[in-house]
C-alpha positions as CSV (number, residue, x, y, z in Angstrom):
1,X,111.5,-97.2,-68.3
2,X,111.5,-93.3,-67.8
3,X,108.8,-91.1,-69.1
4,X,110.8,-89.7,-71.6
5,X,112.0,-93.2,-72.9
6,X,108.3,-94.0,-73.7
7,X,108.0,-90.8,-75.3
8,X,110.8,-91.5,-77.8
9,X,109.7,-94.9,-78.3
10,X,106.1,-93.9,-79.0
11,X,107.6,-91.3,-81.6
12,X,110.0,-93.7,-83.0
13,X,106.9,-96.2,-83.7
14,X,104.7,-93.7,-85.2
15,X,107.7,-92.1,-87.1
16,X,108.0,-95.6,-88.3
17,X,104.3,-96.1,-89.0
18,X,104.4,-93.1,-91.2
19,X,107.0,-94.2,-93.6
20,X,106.0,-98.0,-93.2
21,X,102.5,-96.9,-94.4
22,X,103.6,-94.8,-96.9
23,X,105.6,-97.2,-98.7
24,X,103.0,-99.5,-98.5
25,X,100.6,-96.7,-100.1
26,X,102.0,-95.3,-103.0
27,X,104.9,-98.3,-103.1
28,X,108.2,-96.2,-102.7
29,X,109.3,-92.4,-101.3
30,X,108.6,-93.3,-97.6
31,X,112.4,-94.1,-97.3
32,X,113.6,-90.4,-97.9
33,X,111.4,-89.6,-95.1
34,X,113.2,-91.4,-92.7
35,X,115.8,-89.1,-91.5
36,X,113.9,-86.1,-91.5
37,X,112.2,-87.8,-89.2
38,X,114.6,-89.4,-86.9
39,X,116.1,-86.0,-87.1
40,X,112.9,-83.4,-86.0
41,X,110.4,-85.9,-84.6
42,X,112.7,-88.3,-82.5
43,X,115.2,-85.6,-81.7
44,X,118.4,-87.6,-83.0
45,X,121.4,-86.0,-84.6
46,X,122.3,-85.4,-88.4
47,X,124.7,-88.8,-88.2
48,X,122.6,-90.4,-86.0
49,X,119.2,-89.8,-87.7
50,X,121.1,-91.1,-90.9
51,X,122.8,-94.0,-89.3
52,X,119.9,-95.2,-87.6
53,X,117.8,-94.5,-90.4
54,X,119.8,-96.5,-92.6
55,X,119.6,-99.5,-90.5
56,X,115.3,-99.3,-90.5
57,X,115.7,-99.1,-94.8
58,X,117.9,-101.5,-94.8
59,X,115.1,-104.2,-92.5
60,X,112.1,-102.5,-95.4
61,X,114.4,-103.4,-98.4
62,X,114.6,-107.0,-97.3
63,X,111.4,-107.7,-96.1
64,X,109.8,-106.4,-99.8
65,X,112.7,-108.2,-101.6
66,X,111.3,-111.3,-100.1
67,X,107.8,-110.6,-101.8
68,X,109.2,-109.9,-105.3
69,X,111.3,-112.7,-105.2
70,X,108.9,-115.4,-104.7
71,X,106.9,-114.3,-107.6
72,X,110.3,-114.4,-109.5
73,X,110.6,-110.6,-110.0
74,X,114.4,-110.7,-109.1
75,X,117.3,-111.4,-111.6
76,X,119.4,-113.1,-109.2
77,X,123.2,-113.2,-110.8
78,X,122.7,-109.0,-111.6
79,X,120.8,-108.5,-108.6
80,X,124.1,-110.2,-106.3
81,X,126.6,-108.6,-108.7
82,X,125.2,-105.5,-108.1
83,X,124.7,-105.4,-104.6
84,X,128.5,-107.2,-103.8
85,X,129.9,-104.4,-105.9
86,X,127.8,-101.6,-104.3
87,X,128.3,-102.2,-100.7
88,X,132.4,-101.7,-101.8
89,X,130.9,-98.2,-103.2
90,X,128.5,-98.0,-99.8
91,X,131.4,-98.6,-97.3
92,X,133.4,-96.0,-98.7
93,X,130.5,-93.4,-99.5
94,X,129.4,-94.3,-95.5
95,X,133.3,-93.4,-94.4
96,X,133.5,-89.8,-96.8
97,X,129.7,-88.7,-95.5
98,X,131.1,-89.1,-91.9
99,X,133.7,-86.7,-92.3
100,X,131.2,-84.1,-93.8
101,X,129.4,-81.8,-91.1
102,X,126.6,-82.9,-89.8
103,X,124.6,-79.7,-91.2
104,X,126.0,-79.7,-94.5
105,X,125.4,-83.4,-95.0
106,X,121.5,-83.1,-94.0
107,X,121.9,-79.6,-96.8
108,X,122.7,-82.2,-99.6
109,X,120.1,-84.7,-98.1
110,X,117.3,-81.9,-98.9
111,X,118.5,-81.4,-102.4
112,X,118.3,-85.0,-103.1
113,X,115.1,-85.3,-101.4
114,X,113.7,-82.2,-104.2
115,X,115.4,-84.7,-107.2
116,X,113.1,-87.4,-105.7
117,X,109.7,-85.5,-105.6
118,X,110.3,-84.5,-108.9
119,X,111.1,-88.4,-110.0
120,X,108.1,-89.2,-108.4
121,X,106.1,-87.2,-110.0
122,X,107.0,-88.4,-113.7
123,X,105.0,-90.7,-115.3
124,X,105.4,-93.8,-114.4
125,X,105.5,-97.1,-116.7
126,X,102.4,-99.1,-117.3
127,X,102.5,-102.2,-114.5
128,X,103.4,-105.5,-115.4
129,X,100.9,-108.3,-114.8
130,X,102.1,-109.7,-111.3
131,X,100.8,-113.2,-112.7
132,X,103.4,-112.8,-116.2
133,X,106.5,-111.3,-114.1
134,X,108.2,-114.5,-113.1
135,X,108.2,-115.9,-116.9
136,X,109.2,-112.0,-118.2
137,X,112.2,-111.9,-115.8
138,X,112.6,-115.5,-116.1
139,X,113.6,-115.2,-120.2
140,X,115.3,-112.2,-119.7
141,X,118.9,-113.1,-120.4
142,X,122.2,-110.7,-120.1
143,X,124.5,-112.6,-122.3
144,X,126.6,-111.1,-124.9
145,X,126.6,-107.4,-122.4
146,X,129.9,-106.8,-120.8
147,X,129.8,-106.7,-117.0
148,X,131.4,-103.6,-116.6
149,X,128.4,-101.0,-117.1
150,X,126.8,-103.0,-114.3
151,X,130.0,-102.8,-111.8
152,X,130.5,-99.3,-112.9
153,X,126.7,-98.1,-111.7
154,X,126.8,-99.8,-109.3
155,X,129.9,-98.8,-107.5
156,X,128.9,-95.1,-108.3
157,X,125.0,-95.8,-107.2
158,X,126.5,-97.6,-103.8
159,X,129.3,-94.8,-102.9
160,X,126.1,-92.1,-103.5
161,X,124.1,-94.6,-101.4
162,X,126.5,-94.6,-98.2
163,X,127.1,-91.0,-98.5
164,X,123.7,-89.5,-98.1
165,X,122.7,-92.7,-95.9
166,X,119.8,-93.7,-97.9
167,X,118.9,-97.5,-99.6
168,X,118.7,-95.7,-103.1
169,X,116.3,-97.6,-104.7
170,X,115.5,-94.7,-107.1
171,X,119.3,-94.5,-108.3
172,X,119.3,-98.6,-108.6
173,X,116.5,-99.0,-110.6
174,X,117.8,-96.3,-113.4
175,X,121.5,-97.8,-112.9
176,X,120.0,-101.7,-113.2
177,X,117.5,-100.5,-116.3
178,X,120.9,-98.9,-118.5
179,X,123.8,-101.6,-117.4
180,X,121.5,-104.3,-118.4
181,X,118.2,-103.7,-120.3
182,X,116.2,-105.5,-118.2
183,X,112.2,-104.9,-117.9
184,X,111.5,-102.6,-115.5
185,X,109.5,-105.4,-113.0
186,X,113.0,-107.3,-112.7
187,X,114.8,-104.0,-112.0
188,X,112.5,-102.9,-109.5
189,X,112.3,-106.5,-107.8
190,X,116.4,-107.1,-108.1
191,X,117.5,-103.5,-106.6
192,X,115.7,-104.4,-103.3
193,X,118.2,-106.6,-102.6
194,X,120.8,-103.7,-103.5
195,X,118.9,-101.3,-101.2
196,X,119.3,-103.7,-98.4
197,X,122.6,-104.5,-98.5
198,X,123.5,-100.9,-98.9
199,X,121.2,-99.3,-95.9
200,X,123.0,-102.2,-93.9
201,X,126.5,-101.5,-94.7
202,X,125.7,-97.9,-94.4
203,X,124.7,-98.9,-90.8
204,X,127.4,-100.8,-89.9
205,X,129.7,-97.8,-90.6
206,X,128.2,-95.2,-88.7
207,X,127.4,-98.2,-85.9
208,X,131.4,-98.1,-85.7
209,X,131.3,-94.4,-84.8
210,X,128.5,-95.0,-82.6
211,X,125.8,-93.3,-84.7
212,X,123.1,-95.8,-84.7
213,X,120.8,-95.9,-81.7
214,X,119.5,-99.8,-81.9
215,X,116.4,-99.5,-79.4
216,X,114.9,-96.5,-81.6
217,X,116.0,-98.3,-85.1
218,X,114.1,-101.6,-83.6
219,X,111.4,-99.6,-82.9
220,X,111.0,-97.4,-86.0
221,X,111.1,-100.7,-88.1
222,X,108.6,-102.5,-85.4
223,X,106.4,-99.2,-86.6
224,X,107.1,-99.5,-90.0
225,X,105.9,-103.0,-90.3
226,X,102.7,-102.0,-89.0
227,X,102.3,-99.3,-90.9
228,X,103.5,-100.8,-94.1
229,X,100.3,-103.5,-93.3
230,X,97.8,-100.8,-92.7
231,X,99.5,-98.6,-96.1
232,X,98.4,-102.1,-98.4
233,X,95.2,-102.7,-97.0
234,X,94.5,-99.1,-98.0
235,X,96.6,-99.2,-101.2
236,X,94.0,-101.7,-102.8
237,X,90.9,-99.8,-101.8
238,X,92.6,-96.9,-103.4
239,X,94.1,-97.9,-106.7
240,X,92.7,-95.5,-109.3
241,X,94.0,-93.2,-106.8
242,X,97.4,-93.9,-106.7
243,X,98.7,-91.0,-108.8
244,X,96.8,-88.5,-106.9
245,X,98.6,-89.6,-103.6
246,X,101.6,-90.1,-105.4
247,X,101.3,-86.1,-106.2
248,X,100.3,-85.3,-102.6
249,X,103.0,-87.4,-100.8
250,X,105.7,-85.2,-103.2
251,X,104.5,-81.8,-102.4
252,X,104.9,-83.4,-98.5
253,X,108.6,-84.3,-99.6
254,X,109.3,-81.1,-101.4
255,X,107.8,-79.1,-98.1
256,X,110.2,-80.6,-95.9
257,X,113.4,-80.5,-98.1
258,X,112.7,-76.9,-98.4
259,X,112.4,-76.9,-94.5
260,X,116.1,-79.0,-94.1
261,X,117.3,-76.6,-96.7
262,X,116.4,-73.1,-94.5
263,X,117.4,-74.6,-91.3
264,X,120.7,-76.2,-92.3
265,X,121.8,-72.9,-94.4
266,X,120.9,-70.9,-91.4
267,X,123.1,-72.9,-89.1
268,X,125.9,-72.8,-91.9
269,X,126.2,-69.5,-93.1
270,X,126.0,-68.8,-89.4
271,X,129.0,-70.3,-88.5
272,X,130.8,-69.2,-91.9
């Protein structure tokens, strides 16, 4: 292996690390980071820092998922309806963003980023007891609600998923809490399944047009994992805590969509 393969692998791990740990920290965000950092750590491209980073959401969705649903935090008939429906909305979302310049596409990317800082800085709800969550989403029943609010958000949460190459969790969650009125500890557990299947059809899209890199996605989510086990060992030691990092890691977020947004308008109004 050449010297500058082991340099992009050791970037690609600690890029990894850094948004493993961070989900593991405060519990969401790190994902938005991803393709900032494929894109100005690892050195990728716009498509392929969002193919590639699709593919390493997509392995972080399923691997929490797994956790929530063996303490019976998933809803599983919503939870498949929603992801079947949405990878339809992913595929073609995926196919549109393709077609969008590289540098435009990554200017949208920082403007979502800004409407996730902002999200994450809202109050969140009070937390469920982990030891009541399987019985609450265990009662919780969606009979008598029509289907369709649930097939509409979630084909419009999956096309916006695909498009901007993220796993959306903070669109599912909103989309699964209005089409359904489920508790908030079944939406959050449920819409990991969603995010998977999203990131990975995402990925499989942009594979086709040769815009994931597989060695650096393997080793961003080989990172991640790590990190992720470091960011919940820390996570518990810090509890009381958790809003003030929650406020720190959106300042971080807002800093670098503000630095996508000057290099990317740059580069466009230059070439306009």
């Amino acid at each position: 292996m050449s010297a500058a393969a082991i340099h992009e692998a050791l970037l690609a791990l600690g890029c990894g690390g850094i948004v493993g740990f961070t989900l593991g920290l405060i519990g969401g965000g790190g994902s938005i980071m991803a393709t900032p950092l494929l894109l100005y750590v690892v050195g990728l491209s716009p498509h392929a820092a969002i193919g590639t980073g699709a593919l390493a959401v997509s392995a972080n969705a399923f691997a929490n998922f797994g956790g929530h649903a063996r303490i019976g935090n998933v809803r599983w008939r919503c939870a498949a309806i929603f992801s079947v429906v949405g990878v339809a909305g992913a595929a073609i979302g995926s196919m549109l963003g393709k077609q969008v310049d590289g540098n435009r596409l990554l200017f949208l990317v920082a403007l979502l980023m800004i409407v996730v800082g902002v999200m994450m800085l809202r109050r969140r709800p009070a937390a469920v007891n982990v030891a009541q969550a399987g019985r609450i989403c265990g009662d919780w029943s969606p009979e008598g609600r029509s289907p369709l609010p649930l097939i509409g958000a979630a084909l419009l949460v999956g096309m916006l998923s695909g498009f901007f190459g993220i796993g959306g969790g903070f669109l599912i969650v909103p989309g699964l809490l209005f089409a359904t009125g489920m508790p908030m500890i079944c939406a959050i557990g449920s819409s990991l399944l969603a995010v998977g299947a999203f990131g990975l059809t995402t990925a499989v899209s942009y594979s086709f047009s040769g815009f994931v890199l597989w060695t650096v996605a393997l080793e961003f989510i080989a990172g991640g994992i790590i990190g992720g086990l470091l960011g919940m060992v820390l996570a518990t030691r810090l509890a009381p805590r958790r809003a003030a990092l929650n406020r720190i890691f959106a300042t971080l977020v807002f800093l670098v969509a503000g630095y996508m947004l000057y290099r990317n308008a740059l580069v466009i109004f230059h070439h306009a």
